[in-house]
Backbone as a printed PyTorch tensor [residue, N CA C, xyz], in Angstrom:
tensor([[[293.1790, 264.6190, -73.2780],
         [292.1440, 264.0030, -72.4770],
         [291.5000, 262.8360, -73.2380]],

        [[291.3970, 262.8140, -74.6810],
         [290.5280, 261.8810, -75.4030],
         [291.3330, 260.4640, -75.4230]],

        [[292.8190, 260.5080, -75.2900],
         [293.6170, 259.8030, -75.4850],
         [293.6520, 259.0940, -73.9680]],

        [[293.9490, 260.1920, -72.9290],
         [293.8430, 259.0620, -71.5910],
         [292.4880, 258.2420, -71.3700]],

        [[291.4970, 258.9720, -72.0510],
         [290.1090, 257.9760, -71.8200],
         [290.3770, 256.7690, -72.5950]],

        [[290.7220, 256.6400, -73.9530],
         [290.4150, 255.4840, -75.1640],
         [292.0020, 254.6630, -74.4210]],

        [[293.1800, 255.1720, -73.2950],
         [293.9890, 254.0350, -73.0020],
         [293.5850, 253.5440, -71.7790]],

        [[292.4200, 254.5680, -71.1540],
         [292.0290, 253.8540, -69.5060],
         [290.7890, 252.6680, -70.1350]],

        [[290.1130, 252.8180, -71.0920],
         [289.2240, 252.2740, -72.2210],
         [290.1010, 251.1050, -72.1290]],

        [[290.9290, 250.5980, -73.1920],
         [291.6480, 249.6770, -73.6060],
         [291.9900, 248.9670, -72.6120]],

        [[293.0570, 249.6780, -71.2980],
         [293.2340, 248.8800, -70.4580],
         [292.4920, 247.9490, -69.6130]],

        [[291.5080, 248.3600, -69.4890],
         [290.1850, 248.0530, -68.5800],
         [289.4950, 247.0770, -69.3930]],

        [[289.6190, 246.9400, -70.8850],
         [289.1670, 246.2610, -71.5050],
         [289.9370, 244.5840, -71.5290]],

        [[291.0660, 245.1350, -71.4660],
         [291.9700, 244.1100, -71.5930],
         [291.7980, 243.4960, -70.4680]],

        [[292.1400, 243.7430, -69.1830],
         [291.5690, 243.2700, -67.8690],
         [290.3310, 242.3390, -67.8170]],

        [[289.0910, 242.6010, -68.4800],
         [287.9360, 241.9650, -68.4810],
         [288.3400, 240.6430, -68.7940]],

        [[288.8300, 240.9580, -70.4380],
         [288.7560, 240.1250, -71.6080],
         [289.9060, 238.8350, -71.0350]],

        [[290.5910, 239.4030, -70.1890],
         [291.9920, 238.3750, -69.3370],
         [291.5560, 237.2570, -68.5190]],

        [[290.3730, 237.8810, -68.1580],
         [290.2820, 237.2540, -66.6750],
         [290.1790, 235.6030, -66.6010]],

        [[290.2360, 235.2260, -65.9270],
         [290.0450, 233.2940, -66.2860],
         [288.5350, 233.1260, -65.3120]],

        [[288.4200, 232.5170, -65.9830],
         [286.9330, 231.6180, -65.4410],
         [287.1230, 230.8970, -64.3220]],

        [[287.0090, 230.4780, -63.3650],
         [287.2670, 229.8230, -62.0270],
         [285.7790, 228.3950, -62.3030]],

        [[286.5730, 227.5400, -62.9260],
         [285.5530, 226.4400, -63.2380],
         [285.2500, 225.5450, -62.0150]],

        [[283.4500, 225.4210, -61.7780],
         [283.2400, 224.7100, -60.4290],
         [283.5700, 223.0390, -60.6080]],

        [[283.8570, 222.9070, -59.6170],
         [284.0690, 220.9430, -59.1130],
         [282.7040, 220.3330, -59.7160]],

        [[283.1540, 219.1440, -60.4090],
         [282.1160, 218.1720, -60.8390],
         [282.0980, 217.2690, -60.8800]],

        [[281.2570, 216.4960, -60.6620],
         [280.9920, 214.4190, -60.1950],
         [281.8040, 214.1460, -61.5410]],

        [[281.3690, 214.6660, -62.7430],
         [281.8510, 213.9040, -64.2190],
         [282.5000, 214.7620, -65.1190]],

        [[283.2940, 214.5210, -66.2310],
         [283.9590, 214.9340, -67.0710],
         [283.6890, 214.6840, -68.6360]],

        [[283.9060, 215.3710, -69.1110],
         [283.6980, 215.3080, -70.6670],
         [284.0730, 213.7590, -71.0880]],

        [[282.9970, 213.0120, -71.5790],
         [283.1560, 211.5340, -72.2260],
         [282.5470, 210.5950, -71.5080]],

        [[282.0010, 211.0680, -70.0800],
         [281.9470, 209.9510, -68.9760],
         [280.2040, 209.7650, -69.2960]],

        [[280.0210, 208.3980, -68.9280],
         [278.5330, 207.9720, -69.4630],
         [277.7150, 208.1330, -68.0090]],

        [[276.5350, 208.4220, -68.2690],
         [275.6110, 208.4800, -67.5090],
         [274.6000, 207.9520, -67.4540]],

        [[273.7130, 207.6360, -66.7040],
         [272.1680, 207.6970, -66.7830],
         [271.5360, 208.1360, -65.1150]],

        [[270.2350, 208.1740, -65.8780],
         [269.3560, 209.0000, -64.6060],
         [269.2130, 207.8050, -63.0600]],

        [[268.9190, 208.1010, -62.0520],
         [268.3930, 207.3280, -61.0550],
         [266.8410, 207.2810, -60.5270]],

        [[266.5300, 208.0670, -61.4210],
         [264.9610, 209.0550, -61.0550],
         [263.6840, 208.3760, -62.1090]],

        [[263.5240, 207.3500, -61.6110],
         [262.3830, 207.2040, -62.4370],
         [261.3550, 208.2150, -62.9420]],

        [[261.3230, 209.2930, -62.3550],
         [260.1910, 210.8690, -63.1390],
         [261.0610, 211.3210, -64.3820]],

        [[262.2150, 210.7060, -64.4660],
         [262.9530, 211.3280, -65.9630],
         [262.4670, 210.9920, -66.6360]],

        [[262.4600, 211.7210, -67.9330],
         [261.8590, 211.5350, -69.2690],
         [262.9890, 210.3130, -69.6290]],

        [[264.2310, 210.4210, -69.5320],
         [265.5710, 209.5180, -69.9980],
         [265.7870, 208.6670, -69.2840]],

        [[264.9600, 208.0490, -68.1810],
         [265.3380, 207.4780, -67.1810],
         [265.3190, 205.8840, -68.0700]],

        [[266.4930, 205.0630, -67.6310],
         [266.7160, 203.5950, -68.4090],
         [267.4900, 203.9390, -69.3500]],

        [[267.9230, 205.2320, -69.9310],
         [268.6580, 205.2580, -71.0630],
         [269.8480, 205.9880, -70.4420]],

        [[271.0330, 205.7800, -71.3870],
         [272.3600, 206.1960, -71.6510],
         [272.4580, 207.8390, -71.8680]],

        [[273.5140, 208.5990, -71.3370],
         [274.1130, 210.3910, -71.7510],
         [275.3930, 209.7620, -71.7590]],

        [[275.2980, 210.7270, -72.2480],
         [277.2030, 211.0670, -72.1560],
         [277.4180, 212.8240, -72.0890]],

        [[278.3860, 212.9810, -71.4110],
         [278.7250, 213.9220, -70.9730],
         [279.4990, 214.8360, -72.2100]],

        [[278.9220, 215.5070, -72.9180],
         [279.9270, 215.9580, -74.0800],
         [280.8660, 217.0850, -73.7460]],

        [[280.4350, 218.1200, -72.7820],
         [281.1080, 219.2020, -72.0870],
         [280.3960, 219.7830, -71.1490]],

        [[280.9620, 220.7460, -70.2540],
         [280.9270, 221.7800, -69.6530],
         [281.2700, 222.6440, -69.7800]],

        [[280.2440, 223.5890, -69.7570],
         [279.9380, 225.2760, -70.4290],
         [279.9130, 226.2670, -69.7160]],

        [[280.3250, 227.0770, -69.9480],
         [279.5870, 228.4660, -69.3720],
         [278.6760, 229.0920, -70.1060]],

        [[277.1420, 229.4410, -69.6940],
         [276.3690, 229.6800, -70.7630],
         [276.2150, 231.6800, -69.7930]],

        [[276.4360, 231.8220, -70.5920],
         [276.3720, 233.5240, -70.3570],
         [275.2850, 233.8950, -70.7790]],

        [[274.0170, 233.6380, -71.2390],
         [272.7550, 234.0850, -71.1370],
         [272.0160, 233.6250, -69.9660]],

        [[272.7270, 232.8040, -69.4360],
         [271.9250, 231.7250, -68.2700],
         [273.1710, 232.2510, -66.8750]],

        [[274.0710, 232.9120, -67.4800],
         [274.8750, 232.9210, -66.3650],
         [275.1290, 231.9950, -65.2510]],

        [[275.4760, 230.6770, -65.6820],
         [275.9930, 229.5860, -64.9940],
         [276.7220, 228.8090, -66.0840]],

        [[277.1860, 227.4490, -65.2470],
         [277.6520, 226.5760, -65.4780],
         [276.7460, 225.5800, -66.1220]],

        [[277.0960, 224.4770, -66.6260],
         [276.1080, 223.6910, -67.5580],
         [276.9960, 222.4510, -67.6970]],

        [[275.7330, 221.1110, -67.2020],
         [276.5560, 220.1210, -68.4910],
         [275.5260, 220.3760, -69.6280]],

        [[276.9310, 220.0590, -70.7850],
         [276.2950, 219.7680, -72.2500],
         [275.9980, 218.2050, -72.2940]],

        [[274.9520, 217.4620, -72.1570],
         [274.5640, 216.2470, -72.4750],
         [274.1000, 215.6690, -73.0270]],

        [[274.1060, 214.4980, -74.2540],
         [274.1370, 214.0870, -75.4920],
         [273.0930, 212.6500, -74.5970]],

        [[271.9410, 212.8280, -75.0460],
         [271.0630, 211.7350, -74.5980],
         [270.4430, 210.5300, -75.4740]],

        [[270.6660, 209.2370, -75.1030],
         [270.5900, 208.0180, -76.2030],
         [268.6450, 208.2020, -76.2770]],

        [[268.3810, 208.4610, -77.4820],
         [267.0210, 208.4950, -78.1960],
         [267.1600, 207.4150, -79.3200]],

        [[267.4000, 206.6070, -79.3560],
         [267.1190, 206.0730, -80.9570],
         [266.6320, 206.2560, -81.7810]],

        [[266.8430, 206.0390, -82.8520],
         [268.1830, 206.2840, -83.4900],
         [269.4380, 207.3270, -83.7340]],

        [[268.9810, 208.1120, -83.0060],
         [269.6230, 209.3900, -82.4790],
         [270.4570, 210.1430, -81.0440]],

        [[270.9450, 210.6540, -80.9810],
         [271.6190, 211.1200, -79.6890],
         [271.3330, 212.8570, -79.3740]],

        [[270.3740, 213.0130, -78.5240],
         [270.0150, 214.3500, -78.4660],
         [269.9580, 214.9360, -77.3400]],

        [[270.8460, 216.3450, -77.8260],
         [271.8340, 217.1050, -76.6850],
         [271.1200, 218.2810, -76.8090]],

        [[271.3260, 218.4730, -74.6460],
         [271.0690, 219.6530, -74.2210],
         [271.6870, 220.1250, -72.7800]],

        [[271.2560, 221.4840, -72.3630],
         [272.1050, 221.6330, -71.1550],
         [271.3440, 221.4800, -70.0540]],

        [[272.0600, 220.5010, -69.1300],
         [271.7680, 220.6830, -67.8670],
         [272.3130, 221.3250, -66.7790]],

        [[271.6360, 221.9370, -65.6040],
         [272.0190, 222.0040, -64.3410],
         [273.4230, 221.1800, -63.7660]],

        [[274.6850, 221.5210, -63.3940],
         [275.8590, 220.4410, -62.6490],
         [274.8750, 219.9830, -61.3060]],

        [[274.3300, 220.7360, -60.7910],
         [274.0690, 219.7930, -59.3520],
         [272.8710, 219.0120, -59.4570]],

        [[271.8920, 218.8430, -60.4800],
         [271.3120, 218.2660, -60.3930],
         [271.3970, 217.1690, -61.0620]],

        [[272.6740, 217.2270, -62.4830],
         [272.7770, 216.0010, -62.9330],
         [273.7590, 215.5260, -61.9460]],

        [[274.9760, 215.7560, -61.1230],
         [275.4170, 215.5780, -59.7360],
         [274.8850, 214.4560, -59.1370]],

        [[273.7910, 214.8920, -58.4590],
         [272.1840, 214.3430, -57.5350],
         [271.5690, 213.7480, -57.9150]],

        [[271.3750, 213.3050, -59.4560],
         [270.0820, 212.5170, -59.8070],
         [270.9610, 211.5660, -60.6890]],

        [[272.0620, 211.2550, -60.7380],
         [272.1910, 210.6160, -62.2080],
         [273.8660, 209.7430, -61.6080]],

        [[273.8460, 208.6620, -62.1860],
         [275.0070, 207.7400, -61.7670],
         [276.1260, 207.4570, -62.8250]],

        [[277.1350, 206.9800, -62.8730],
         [278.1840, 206.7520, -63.8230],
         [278.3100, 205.1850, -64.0860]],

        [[278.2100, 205.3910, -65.5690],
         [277.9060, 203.9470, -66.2040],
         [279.5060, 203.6060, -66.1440]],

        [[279.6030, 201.7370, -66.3190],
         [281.2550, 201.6230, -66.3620],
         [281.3900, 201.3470, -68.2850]],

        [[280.8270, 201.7220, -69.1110],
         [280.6510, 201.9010, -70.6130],
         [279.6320, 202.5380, -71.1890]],

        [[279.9590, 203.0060, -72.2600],
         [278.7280, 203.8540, -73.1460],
         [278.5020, 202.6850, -74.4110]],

        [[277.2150, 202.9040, -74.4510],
         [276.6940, 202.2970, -75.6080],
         [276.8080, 202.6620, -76.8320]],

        [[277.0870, 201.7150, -78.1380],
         [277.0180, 202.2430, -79.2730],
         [276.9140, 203.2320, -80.2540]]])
């Protein structure tokens, strides 16, 4: 009996650990430049770039990872997909 539990265990484990992520549709892709359209942004007039898309499992969603032009610095965090989607346009270059 201890043995069919620790292989119904394993199997079931393996199953989880298999499964693929079903990644949602998005306006942008890893590298693509951005900025806001929303003058109430804190970033609004400045440059992102899109560094990735995440799955954040404490937040249980999807995420862009976005790298925001601060000078002299570039400072990254996660956003919402539909709202950077909705509020934010695609530059045809990234800055420096």
């Amino acid at each position: 009996m201890k043995y069919t539990i620790m292989a119904f265990w394993l199997f079931s484990a393996g199953l989880a650990w298999g499964q693929e992520i079903e990644w949602p549709d998005t306006k942008y892709r890893p590298g693509d430049c951005i900025t806001t359209i929303d003058p109430l942004w804190t970033w609004y007039g400045k440059a992102a770039i899109v560094a990735e898309i995440v799955y954040a499992q404490e937040l249980e969603g999807f995420f862009y990872y976005i790298r925001i032009q601060n000078d002299p610095v570039w400072i990254g965090d996660l956003f919402a997909i539909k709202t950077i989607d909705d509020y934010t346009a695609k530059l045809t270059s990234c800055p420096p």
